[in-house]
C-alpha positions as CSV (number, residue, x, y, z in Angstrom):
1,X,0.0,0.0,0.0
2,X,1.3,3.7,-0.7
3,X,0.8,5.1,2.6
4,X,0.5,4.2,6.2
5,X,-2.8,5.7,6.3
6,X,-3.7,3.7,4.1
7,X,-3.6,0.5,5.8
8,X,-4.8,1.7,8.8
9,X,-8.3,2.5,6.7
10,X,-8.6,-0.7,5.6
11,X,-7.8,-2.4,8.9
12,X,-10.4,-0.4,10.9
13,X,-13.0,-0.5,7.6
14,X,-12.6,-4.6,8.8
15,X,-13.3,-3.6,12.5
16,X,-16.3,-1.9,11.4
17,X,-17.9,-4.6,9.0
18,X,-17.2,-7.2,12.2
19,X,-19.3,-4.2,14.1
20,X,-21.8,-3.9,11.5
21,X,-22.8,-7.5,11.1
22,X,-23.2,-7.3,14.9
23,X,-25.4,-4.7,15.4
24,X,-27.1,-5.8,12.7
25,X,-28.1,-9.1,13.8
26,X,-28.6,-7.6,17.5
27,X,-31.8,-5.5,16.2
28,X,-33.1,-7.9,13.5
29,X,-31.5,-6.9,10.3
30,X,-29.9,-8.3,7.1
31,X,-25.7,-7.2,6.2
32,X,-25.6,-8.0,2.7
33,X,-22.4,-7.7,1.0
34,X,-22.8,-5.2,-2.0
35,X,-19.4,-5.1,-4.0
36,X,-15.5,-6.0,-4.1
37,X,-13.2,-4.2,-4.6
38,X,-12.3,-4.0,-8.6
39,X,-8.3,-4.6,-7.9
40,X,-9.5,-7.6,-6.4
41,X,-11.9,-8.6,-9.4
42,X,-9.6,-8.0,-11.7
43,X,-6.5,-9.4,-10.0
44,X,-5.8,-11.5,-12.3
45,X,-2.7,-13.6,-10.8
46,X,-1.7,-11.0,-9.5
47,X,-1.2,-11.1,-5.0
48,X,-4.0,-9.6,-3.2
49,X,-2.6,-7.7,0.2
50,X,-5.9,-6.0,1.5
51,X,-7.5,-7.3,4.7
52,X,-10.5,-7.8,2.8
53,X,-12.2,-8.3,-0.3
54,X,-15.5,-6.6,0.9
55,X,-15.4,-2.7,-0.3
56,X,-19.4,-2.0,0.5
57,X,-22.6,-3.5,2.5
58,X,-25.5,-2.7,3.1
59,X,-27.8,-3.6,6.7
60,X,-31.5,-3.8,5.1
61,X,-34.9,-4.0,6.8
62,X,-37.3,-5.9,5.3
63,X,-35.8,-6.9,1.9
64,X,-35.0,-3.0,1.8
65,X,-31.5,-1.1,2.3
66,X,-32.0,1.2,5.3
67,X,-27.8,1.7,5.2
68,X,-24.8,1.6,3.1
69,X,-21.9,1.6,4.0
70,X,-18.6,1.3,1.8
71,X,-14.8,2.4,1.8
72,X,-12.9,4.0,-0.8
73,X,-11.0,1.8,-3.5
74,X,-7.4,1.6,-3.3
75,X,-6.7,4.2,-6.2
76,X,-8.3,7.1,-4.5
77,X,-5.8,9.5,-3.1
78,X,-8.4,10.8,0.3
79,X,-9.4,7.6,1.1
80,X,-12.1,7.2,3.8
81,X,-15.4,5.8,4.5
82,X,-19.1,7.1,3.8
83,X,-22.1,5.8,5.8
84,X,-25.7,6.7,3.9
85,X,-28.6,6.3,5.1
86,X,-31.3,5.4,2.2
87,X,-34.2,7.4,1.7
88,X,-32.7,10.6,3.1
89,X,-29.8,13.7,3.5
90,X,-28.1,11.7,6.2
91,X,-24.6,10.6,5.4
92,X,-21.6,10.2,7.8
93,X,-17.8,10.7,6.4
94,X,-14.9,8.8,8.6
95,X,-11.5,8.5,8.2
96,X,-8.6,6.5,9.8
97,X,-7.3,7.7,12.9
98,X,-4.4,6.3,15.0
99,X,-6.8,4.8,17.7
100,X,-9.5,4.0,15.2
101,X,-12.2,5.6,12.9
102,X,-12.5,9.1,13.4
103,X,-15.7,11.2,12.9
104,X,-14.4,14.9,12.0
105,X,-12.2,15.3,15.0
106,X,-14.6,12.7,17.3
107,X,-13.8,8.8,18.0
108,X,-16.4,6.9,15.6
109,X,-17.1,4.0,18.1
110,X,-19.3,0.9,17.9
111,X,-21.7,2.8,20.5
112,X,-22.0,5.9,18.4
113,X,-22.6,2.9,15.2
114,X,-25.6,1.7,17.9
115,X,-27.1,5.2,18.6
116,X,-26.9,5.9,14.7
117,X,-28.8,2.5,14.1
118,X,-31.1,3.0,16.6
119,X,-32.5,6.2,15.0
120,X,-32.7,5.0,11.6
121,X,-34.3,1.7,12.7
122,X,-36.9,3.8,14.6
123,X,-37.3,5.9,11.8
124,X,-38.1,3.0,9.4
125,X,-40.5,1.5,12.2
């Protein structure tokens, strides 16, 4: 990977899949995979040195995505990751931190990922 950064997005972009699969089977929703990343597609025989293959997913209620959730590709120079809540303005924008996602300036943490869900599974309710 070029940068440092760089690995550090796609090492906490893992921690928060493992987070969204988890919250999303604590209230009762589906985490469908939606894409791969294309270096990984189109590889070839080529190594693959990401921590995953996954590059977006989506937590749906009833059939339905409620929210997406995705990380930029590899050969975007301000990498980060965009949360987007269907059906609406609300989006969230994180990038890697040191100690983990990072929300603007704030710690994005798996209880701030619960109070987010929360409101968008109420909304859909």
């Amino acid at each position: 990977m070029a940068h440092a950064q760089d690995g550090l997005l796609y090492t906490q972009w893992v921690e928060l899949l493992g987070w969204l699969e988890a919250e999303a089977g604590a209230r009762g929703l589906g985490f469908e995979k939606v894409a791969d990343f294309p270096d990984y597609i189109y590889r070839m025989e080529r190594p693959y040195d990401l921590p995953t293959t996954v590059m977006s997913v989506a937590l749906t209620a009833g059939g339905q995505p409620l929210l997406l959730a995705a990380v930029s590709p590899r050969h975007v120079d301000l990498k980060g990751i965009s949360l987007r809540l269907m059906g609406g303005s609300k989006h969230w924008h994180l990038h890697a931190g040191t100690a983990g996602l990072l929300e603007g300036k704030r710690p994005f943490t798996r209880e701030r990922l619960g109070v987010l869900l929360g409101g968008a599974v109420r909304g859909v309710a």
